[in-house]
C-alpha positions in Angstrom: 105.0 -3.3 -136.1 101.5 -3.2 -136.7 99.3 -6.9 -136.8 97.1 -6.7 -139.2 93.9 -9.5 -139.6 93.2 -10.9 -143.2 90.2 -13.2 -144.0 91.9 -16.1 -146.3 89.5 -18.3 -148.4 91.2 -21.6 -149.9 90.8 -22.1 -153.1 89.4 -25.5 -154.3 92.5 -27.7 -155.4 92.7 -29.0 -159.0 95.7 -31.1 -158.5 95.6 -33.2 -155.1 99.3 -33.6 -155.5 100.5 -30.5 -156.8 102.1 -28.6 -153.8 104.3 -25.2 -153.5 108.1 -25.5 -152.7 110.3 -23.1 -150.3 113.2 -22.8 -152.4 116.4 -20.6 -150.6 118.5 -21.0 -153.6 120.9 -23.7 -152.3 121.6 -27.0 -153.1 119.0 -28.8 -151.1 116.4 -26.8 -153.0 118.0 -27.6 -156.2 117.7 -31.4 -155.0 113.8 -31.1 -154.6 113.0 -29.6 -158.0 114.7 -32.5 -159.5 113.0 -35.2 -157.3 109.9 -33.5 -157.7 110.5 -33.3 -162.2 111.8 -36.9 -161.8 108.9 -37.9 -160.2 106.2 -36.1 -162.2 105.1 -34.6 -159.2 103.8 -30.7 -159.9 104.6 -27.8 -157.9 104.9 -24.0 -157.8 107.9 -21.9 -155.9 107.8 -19.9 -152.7 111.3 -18.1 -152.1 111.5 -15.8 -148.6 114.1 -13.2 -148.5 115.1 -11.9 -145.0 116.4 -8.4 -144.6 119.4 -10.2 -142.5 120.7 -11.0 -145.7 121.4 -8.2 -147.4 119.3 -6.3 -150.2 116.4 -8.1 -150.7 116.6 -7.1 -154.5 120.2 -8.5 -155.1 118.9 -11.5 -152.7 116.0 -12.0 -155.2 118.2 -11.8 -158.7 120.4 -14.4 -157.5 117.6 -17.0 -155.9 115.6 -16.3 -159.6 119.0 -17.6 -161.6 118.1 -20.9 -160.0 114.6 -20.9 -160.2 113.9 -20.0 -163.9 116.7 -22.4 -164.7 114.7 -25.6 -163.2 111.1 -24.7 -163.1 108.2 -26.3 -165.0 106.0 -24.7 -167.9 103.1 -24.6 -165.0 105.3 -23.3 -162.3 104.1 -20.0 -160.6 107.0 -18.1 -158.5 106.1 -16.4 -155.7 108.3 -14.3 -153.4 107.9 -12.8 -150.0 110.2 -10.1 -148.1 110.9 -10.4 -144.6 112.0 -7.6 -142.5 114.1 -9.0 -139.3 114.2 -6.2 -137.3 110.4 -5.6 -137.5 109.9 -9.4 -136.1 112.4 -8.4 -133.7 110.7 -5.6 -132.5 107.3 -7.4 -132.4 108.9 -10.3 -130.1 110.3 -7.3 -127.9 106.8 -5.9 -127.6 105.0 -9.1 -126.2 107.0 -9.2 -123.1 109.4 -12.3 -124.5 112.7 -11.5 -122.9 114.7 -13.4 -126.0 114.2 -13.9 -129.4 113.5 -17.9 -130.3 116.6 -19.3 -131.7 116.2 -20.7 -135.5 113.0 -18.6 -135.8 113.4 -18.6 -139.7 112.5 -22.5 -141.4 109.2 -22.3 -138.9 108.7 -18.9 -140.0 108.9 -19.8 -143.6 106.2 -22.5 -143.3 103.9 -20.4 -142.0 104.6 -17.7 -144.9 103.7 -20.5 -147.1 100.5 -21.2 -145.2 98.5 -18.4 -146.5 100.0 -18.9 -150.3 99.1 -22.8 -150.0 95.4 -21.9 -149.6 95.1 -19.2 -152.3 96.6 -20.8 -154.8 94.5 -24.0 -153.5 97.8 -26.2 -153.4 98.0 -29.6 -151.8 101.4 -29.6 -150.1 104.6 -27.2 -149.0 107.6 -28.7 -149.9 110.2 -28.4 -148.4 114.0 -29.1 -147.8 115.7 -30.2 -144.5 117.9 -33.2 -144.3 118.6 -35.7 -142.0 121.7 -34.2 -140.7 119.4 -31.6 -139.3 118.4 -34.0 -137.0 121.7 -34.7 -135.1 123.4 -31.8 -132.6 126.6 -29.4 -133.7 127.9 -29.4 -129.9 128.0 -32.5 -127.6 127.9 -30.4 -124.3 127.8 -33.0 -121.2 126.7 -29.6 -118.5 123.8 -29.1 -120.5 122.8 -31.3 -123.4 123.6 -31.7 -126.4 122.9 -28.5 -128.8 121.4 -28.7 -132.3 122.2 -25.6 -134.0 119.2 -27.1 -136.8 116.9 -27.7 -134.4 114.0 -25.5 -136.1 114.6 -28.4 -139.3 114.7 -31.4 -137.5 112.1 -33.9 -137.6 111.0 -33.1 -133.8 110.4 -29.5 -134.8 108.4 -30.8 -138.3 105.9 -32.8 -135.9 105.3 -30.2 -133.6 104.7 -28.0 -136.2 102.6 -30.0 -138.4 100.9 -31.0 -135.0 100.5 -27.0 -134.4 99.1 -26.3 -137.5 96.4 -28.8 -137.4 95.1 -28.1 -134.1 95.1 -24.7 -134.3 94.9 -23.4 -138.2 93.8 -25.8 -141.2 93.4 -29.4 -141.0 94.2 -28.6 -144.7 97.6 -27.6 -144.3 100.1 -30.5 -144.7 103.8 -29.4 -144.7 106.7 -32.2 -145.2 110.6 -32.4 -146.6 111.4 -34.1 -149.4 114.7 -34.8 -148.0 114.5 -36.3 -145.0 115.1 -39.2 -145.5 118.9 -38.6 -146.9 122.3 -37.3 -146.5 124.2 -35.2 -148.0 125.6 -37.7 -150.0 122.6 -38.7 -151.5 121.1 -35.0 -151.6 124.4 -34.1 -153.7 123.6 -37.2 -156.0 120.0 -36.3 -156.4 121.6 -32.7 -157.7 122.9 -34.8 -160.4 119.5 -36.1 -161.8 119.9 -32.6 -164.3 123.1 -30.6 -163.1 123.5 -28.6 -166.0 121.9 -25.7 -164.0 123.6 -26.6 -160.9 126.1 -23.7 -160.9 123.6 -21.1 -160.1 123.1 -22.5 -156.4 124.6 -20.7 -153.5 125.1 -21.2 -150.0 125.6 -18.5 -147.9 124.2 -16.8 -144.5 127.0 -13.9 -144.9 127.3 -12.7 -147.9 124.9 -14.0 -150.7 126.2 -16.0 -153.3 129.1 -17.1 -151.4 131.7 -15.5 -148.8 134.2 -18.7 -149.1 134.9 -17.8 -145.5 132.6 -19.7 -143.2 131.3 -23.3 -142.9 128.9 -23.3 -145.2 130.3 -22.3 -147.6 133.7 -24.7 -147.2 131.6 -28.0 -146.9 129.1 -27.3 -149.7 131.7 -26.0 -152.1 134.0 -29.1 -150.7 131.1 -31.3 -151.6 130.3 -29.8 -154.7 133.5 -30.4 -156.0 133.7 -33.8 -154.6 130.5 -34.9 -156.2 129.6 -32.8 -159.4 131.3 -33.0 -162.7 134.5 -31.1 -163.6 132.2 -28.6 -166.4 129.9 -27.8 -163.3 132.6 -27.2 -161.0 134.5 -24.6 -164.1 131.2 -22.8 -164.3 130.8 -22.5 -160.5 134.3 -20.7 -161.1 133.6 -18.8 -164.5 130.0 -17.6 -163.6 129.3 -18.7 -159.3 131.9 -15.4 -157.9 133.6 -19.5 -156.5 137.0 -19.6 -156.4 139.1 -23.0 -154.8 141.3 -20.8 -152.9 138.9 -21.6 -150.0 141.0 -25.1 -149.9 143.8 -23.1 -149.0 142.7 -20.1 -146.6 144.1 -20.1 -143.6 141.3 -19.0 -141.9 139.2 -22.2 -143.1 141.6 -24.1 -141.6 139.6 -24.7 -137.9 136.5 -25.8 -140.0 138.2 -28.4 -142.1 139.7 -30.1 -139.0 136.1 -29.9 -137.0 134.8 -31.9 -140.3 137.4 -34.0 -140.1 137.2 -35.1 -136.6 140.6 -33.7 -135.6 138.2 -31.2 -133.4 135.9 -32.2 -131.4 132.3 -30.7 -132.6 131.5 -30.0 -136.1 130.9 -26.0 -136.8 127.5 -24.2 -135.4 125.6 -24.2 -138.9 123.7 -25.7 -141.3 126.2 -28.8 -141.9 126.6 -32.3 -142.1 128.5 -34.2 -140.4 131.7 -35.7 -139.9 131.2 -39.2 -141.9 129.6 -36.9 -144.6 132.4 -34.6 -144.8 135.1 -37.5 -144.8 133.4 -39.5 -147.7 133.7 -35.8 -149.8 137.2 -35.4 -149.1 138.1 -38.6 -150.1 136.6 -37.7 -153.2 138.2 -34.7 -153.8 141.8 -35.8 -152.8 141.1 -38.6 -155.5 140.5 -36.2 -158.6 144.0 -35.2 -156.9 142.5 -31.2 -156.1 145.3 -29.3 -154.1 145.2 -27.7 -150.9 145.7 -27.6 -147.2 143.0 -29.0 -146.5 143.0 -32.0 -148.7 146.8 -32.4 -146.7 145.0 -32.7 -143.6 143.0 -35.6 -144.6 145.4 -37.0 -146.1 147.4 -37.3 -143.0 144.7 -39.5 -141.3 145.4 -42.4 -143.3 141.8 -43.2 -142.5 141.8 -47.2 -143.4 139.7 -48.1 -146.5 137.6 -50.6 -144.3 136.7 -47.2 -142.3 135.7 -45.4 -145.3 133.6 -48.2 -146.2 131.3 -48.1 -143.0 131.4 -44.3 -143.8 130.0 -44.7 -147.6 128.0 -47.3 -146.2 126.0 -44.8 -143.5 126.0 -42.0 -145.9 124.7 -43.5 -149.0 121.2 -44.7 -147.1 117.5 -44.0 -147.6 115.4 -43.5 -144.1 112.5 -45.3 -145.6 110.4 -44.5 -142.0 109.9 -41.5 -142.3 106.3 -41.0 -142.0 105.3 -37.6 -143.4 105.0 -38.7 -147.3 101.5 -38.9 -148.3 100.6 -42.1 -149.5 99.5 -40.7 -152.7 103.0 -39.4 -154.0 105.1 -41.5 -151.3 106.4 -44.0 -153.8 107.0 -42.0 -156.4 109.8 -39.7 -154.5 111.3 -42.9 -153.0 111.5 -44.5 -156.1 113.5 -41.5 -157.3 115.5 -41.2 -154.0 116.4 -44.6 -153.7 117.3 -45.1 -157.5 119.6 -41.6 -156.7 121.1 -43.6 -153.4 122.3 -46.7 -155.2 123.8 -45.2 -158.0 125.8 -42.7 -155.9 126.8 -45.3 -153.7 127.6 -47.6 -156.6 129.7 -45.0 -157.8 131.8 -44.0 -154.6 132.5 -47.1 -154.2 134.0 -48.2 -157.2 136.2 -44.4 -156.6 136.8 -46.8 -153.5 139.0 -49.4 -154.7 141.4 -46.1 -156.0 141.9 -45.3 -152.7 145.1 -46.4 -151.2 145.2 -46.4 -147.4 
C-alpha cells in the first residue's frame, strides 16, 4: 500500500454552521438528518463503504435509498471506498503486531477531515449514542470490555484532542446523539418516518441478515417504536421478514437483552433497560413469537418498567461538544423528541398488566 502526500487548502466557509454528516445508512443516521431538518441546521453527506462489507457498489445503492430520500435541496453527497485489506496490510508493514480493535468510526472521521476543508464546512456530524459509552462484557480478571469503545465519548475527546494538536485547529468533529438512547434516537426517527424503511443495519450481510444482534434489537425496536405502515414496508420493500422473533438461532440474543444472560451481545447495541422498554412495546401491539414468550415470562413489575422508561427516555444535557452556536437548537429538538416519546410509552404503560 503506497502513502501518498496531498497539499489540502480549506476553503473559506460560507455557512459557520453548515457541517458534513457520516451517514452508514442505519437508523442513527436517519435520526441526525431529521434533528439536523428539524433544527434548520444545513449539512452535506459523507457515506464510507468498507470492502469488509461486501461490494462496495451494492453497499452504495442501498446507503443512496436513504440518502436521496432525506436530503436537503443544498445537500452535496459524497462517498469514499475503503479497502480493509489494504489498511491491513499497511498496519502489518509498520511493525504493529495487531490491528487496533474498532479502527473504523476513528477512521471515518479522519476520511471526513480532508472533505470538511474542501468543501469549507464547519462541522462533521456524526452518530454515536450514549449506549456506546457503557461495556458489552463485565469481565472482573481484566476489566470491563466495551465492544464501542472507538464511539464512546472517551474516544471522541481524545480524538478531537488529537486532531487539534496535531492537524487543524479548524476541525471540529461532534455526535448529534450523544446525549440519548435508543429510545429517544428511535423517537427522533419519527420526526418524518415516511422514509424510514430504507434504513438497514447490518455488519454481515447488507441490508439485513435477521441473524445476528443487530439486526434482532434494531428490527425489535423498530417494530416496537415505528408505526404499523412503516413496519409493512420494512416487509414489502426492506428484504425484513418477522420470522427473526421466532429463529431459533436468535434465541441466545434475545435472553442476553433481556437479562436472562449475563452480558448483552459483542456489537453495536443497547442495552438491557433499552431492550426491555422495546419488548414491552412489542408484546403490547400483541406481535407473536418466541421471543416476546420469553419476556413475557419475567412478569417484570410495572413499577420496574417505570424506572426503565424513566432512564431511557432522558436527555444528557452535559455533554459538552455542541457548539454554542447550534447547541440549543438540536436540544430543543431532542428534548421536544424525549418527552413526547416518553409521554407516549407511558401512557402504552398503564396497558401493561404485570
Amino acid at each position: 500500500m503506497k502513502i501518498k502526500t496531498i497539499e489540502i487548502k480549506q476553503k473559506e466557509s460560507t455557512d459557520e454552521n453548515k457541517g458534513i454528516v457520516l451517514v452508514g445508512g442505519g437508523k442513527d443516521s436517519y435520526a441526525m438528518v431529521q434533528i439536523l431538518q428539524k433544527a434548520k441546521i444545513d449539512f452535506d453527506v459523507l457515506s464510507i463503504n468498507f470492502s469488509e462489507y461486501g461490494d462496495f457498489k451494492k453497499q452504495q445503492e442501498i446507503i443512496l435509498k436513504m440518502i436521496n430520500s432525506v436530503k436537503n435541496n443544498t445537500t452535496k453527497v459524497h462517498h469514499i471506498d475503503v479497502q480493509d485489506f489494504e489498511l491491513f496490510e499497511y498496519i502489518e508493514s509498520t511493525g504493529l503486531k495487531t490491528v487496533p480493535g474498532m479502527f473504523e468510526t476513528p477512521m471515518s472521521i479522519l476520511l471526513a477531515f480532508p472533505i470538511q476543508l474542501i468543501n469549507g464546512l464547519k462541522y462533521v456530524f456524526i452518530g454515536n449514542e450514549k449506549t456506546a459509552d457503557y461495556p458489552n462484557l463485565y469481565w472482573n480478571k481484566e476489566g470491563d470490555i466495551n465492544h464501542q469503545w472507538g464511539k464512546s465519548l472517551e474516544a471522541e475527546k481524545a480524538l478531537n484532542s488529537l486532531m487539534y494538536n496535531n492537524l487543524s485547529t479548524n476541525f471540529r468533529f461532534f455526535s448529534i446523539i450523544k446525549p440519548l438512547r435508543d429510545p429517544v434516537i428511535f423517537q427522533c426517527c419519527k420526526i418524518n418516518e415516511q422514509n424510514y424503511y430504507f434504513c438497514h443495519s447490518c455488519n454481515i450481510k447488507k441490508p439485513w441478515c435477521l441473524n445476528c444482534p443487530k439486526c434482532v434489537y434494531v428490527l425489535l425496536s423498530s417494530l416496537a417504536y415505528m408505526e404499523d405502515y412503516t413496519v409493512k414496508l420494512m416487509q414489502e420493500k426492506g428484504e425484513v421478514s418477522l420470522d427473526f422473533l421466532n429463529n431459533e438461532s436468535n434465541q441466545l440474543f434475545f435472553k442476553q437483552f433481556l437479562g436472562i444472560e449475563p452480558n448483552i451481545p459483542f456489537e453495536c447495541v443497547g442495552q438491557t433497560p433499552d431492550a426491555l422498554v422495546a419488548f414491552m412495546l412489542v408484546s403490547l401491539k400483541n406481535q407473536k413469537g418466541k421471543a416476546i414468550d420469553e419476556f413475557n415470562k419475567l412478569k417484570i413489575k410495572k413499577e420496574i418498567m417505570r424506572k426503565h422508561i424513566e432512564k431511557t427516555f432522558y436527555v444528557d444535557e452535559e455533554y459538552q461538544f455542541f457548539p454554542e452556536s447550534i447547541k440549543q437548537r438540536i436540544l430543543d429538538v431532542i428534548n421536544q423528541c424525549a418527552e413526547e416519546g416518553k409521554k407516549k410509552v407511558l401512557e402504552c404503560l398503564e396497558t401493561y398488566s404485570n
